[in-house]
N, C-alpha and C positions, 0 to 999 in steps of 0.2 A: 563302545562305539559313540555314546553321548560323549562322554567326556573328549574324545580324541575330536568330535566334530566340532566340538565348542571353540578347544584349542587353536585347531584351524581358520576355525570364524574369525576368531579377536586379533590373529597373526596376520589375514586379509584383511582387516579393514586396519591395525596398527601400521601395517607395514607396505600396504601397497594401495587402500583408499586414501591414504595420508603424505601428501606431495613434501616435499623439502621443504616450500616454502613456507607450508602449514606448521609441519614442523619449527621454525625459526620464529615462527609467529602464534606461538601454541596459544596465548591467551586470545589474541583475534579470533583464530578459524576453530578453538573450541567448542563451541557449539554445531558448527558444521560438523566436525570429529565426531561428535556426539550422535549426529544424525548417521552417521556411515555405520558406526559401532551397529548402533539401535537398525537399522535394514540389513547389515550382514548378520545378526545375531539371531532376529526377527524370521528370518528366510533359513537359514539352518535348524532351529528349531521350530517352524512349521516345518519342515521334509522330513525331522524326527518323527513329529506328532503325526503326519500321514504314514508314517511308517508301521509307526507303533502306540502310538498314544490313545489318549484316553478321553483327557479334562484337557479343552483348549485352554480356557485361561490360568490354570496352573501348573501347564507343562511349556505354554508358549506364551501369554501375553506376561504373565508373575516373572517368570524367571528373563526376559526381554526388560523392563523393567529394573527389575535388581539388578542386572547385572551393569544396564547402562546407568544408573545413578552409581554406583560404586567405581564405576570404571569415571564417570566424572568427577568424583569427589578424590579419588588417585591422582588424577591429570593437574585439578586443579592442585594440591598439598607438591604436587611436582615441580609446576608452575612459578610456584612460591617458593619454595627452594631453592630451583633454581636459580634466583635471582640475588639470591645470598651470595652467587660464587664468582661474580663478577670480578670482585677484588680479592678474591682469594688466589694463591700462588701455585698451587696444587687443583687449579679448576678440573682437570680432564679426570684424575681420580674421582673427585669429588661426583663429577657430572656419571662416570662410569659406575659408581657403587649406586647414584640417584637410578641409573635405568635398570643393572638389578634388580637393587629392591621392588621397584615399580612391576615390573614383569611378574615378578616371583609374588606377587600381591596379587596381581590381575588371576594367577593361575590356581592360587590357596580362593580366590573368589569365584573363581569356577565351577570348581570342587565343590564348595559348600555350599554353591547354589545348584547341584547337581544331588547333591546328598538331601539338601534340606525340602527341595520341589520337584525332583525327579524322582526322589530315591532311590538313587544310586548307591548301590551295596560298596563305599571303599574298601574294607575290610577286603571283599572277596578282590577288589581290584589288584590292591598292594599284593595278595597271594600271588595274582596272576603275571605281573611284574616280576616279583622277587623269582620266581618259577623260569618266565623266561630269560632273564638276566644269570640262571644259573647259580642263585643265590639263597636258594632253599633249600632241600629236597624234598624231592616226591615227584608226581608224576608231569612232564612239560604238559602244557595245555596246548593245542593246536589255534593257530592264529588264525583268523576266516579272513575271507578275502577282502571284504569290506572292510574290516581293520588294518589287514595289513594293507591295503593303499589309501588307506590316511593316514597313517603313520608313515609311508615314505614319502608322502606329499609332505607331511610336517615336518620331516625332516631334511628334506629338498631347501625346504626353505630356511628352516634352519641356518642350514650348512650355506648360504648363498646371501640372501639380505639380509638376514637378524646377526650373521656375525661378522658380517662387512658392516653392519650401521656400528656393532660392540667397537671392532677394531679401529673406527674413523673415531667414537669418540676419546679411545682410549689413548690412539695417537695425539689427539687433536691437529692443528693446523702448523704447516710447514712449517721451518724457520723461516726468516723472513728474508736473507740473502739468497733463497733457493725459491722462493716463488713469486716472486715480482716481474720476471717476464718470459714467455716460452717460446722456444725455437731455437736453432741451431744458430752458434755465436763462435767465431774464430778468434783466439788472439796472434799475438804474434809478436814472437820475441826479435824485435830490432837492432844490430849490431852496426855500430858506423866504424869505418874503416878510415885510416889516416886522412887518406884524397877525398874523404867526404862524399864517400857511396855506400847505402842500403844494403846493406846485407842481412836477408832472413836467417837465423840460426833455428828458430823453433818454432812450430804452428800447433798448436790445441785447437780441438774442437768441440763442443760437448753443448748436451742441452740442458736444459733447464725450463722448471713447472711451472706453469702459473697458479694454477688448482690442484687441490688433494684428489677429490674425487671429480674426473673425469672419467665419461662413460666406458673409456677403453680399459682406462684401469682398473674398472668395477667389474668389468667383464672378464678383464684377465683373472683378477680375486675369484670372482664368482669357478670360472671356469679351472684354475688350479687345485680350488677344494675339490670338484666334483672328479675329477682325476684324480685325486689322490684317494678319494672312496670309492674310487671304484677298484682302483689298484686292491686295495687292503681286501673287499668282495672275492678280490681272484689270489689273493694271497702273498701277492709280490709286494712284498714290506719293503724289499731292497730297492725297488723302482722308484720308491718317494725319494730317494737320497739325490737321484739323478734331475728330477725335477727344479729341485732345491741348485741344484748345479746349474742347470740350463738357465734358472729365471737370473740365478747370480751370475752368470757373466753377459747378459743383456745389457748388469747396472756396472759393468766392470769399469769404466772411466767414473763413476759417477764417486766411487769407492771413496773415490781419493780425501772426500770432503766429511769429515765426521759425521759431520750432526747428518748429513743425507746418510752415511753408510749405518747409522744407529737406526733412523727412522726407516729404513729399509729394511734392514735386519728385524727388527723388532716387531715390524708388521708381518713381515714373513712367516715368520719362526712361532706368531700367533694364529696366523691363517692355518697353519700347515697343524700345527698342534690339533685344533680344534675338527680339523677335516680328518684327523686320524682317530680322535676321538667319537666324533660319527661315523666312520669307518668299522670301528671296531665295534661299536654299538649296535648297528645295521647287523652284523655280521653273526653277531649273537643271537639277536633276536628273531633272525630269519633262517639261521646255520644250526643253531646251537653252542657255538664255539667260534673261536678264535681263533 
């Protein structure tokens, strides 16, 4: 329960104390970051310590602390890095394997500030993972309630802003013939006749983005994954396919233009991947199975 609530803490205040703009501006409003970290972290382990604790300043003020100077010293080495990729060619990889590692850092500093000031038994934890993943044997452990809905809170989230923020950096940014202005644009193909009169022969219509993330799009993201894991909970695997059908002929004029019908595809095909991956995850660890 420590560990999943910690998880939770650092994913609210990464993901939802922390605005766009802050984000864009990380070395500005890092300090401020720092502060959000430091009061959601602060306020999750006091509701531990009144739960269950013991020593307030080595179950809440120590590990408050550690965890928000590591989580700065992260930000900042990110900060910096980042600033190498400006002229590189390969930015969004670059930028994508940066938030990675980052994450996968923040969550190895959880850990070991759970193990080292909480004393948090890993050993038994990893047991009780491998156990419900189905990936042991011996006997399933039963999940209590308080775990299991912070673990679908985690994974809520998961599945909705942390792998829509993955997918935005890993697309990065339009091409640039497709977002320069939005709204519905006719052409229209002109034909002059002998006697010098107008005759329309063809009319297109079609839109075009100005922004990657726009809130509707975020929402359709958001709300496609949570449909497909929900699908997978009830078993109808074949019902993702139809989805995947339905969102593709929304973009069916759009098709026609590569680089849009790659960046579409691509982000798709990685939304949908990764919501089946939580899908099937959820399913085990609340089912037993598949």
């Amino acid at each position: 329960m420590i560990i999943l609530s910690l998880i939770l803490g650092h994913l609210i205040a990464d993901f939802y104390f922390q605005t766009e703009h802050m984000v864009k501006e990380k070395r500005k409003f890092l300090k401020l970051h720092l502060f959000h970290h430091a009061a959601v972290m602060f306020i999750t382990l006091l509701l531990i310590y009144f739960y269950q604790g013991n020593d307030f300043f080595i179950e809440v003020l120590g590990p408050t602390i550690l965890l928000v100077v590591v989580h700065g010293v992260l930000d900042y080495l990110k900060i910096t890095l980042q600033k190498k990729t400006d002229k590189l060619i390969q930015k969004n990889a670059w930028n994508l394997g940066l938030f990675i590692v980052d994450q996968l850092l923040h969550m190895i500093t959880i850990l070991a500030v759970c193990y080292f000031t909480l004393q948090v038994d890993l050993q038994a934890m990893i047991d009780t993972i491998l156990l419900l993943l189905n990936l042991k044997e011996g006997i399933r452990p039963e999940l209590g309630l308080l775990e299991g809905l912070l673990f679908l809170i985690i994974m809520l989230i998961l599945c909705t802003t942390v792998t829509g923020h993955l997918i935005r950096i890993m697309l990065g940014s339009l091409t640039k013939h497709i977002s320069l202005f939005e709204g519905k644009y006719t052409l229209k193909d002109l034909a002059i006749s002998p006697n010098s009169e107008k005759n329309m022969s063809e009319e297109y219509t079609y839109m075009v983005m100005k922004h990657q993330d726009l809130s509707r799009g975020k929402v359709i993201g958001y709300l496609e994954r949570l449909l497909v894991v929900a699908l997978i909970l009830m078993g109808s695997f074949s019902a993702v396919g139809f989805i995947v059908a339905a969102k593709s002929l929304t973009r069916f004029k759009q098709m026609d233009d590569r680089d849009w019908a790659e960046y579409f595809l691509l982000g798709t095909l990685t939304s949908f991947l990764f919501a089946i991956i939580y899908g099937v995850l959820l399913k085990i660890v609340f089912f037993g199975s598949y």
